[in-house]
C-alpha positions in Angstrom: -5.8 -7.8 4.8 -6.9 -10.9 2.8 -7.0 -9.8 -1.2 -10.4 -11.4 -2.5 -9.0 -11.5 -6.4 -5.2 -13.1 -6.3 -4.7 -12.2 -9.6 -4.5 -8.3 -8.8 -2.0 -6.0 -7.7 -1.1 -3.2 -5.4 -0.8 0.1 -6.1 0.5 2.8 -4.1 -2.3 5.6 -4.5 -1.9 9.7 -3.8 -4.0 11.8 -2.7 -5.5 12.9 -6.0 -6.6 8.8 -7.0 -3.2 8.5 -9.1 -1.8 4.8 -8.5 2.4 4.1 -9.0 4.4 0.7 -8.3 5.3 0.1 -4.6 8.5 -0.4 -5.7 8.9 3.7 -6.0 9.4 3.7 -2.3 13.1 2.8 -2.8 13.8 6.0 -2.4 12.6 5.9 1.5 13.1 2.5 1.7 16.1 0.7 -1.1 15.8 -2.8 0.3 12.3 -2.9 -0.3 12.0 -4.8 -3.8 10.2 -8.0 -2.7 7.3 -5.9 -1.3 4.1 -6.9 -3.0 1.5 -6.2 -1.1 -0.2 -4.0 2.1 0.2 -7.0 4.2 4.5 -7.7 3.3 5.3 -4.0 3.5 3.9 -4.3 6.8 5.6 -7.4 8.0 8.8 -6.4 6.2 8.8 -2.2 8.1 8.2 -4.3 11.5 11.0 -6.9 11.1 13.5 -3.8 10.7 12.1 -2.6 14.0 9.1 0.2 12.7 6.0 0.5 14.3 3.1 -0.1 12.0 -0.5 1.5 12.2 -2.9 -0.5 9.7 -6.4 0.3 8.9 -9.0 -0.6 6.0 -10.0 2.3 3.9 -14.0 1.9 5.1 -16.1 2.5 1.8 -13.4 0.4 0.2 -13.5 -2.4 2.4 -10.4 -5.2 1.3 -9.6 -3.0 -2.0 -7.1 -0.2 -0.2 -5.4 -0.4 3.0 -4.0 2.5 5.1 -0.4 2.1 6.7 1.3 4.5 8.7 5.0 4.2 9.6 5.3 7.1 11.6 9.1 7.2 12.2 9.6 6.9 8.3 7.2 9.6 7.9 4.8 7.5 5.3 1.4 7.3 5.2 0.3 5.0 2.6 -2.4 4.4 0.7 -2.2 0.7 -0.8 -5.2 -0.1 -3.6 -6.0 -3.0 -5.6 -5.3 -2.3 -9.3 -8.9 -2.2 -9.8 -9.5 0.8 -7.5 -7.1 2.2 -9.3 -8.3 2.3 -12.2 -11.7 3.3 -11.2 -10.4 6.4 -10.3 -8.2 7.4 -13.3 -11.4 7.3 -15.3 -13.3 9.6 -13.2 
C-alpha cells in the first residue's frame, strides 16, 4: 500500500468517480481524524477490533485501494488525489 508520490493525498471516491476528505467518515466512525491514508484507516479499524479486507484496485495499481470493513458496513474506495481528478474531468 506504498504511495509512489508522498506529496499526494487520499480521497475517498464513490461510485460515480466523485472524491470527498476521509475525514467525512466521522459520521461512521467520530474518532477517526488522524486517518490519512488507505494503509492508517486500516491499521486504525483493526486496533478497535474490525476485520479488514484490502485489495489494490487492478488497472489502478498503487493509486486506489479497496477496504472493506464488513461489520461497519463500508466498502471504500481510497484514491490518490491524482485519480481523482482524472476522473472529475472526464
Amino acid at each position: 500500500m506504498a504511495n509512489s508520490n508522498n506529496d499526494e493525498r487520499w480521497f475517498l471516491m464513490s461510485r460515480h468517480g466523485e472524491c470527498v476528505e476521509i475525514n467525512t467518515l466521522q459520521r461512521k466512525i467520530p474518532d477517526i481524524d488522524n486517518v490519512k491514508d488507505p494503509k492508517a484507516f486500516s491499521i486504525f479499524m483493526e486496533s478497535k477490533g474490525y476485520k479488514v479486507i484490502t485489495n489494490q484496485h487492478k488497472e489502478l495499481k498503487g493509486k486506489a485501494i479497496l477496504i472493506n470493513v464488513p461489520d461497519k458496513e463500508l466498502y471504500l474506495i481510497f484514491a490518490l488525489e491524482s485519480i481523482c481528478k482524472e476522473f472529475s474531468q472526464k
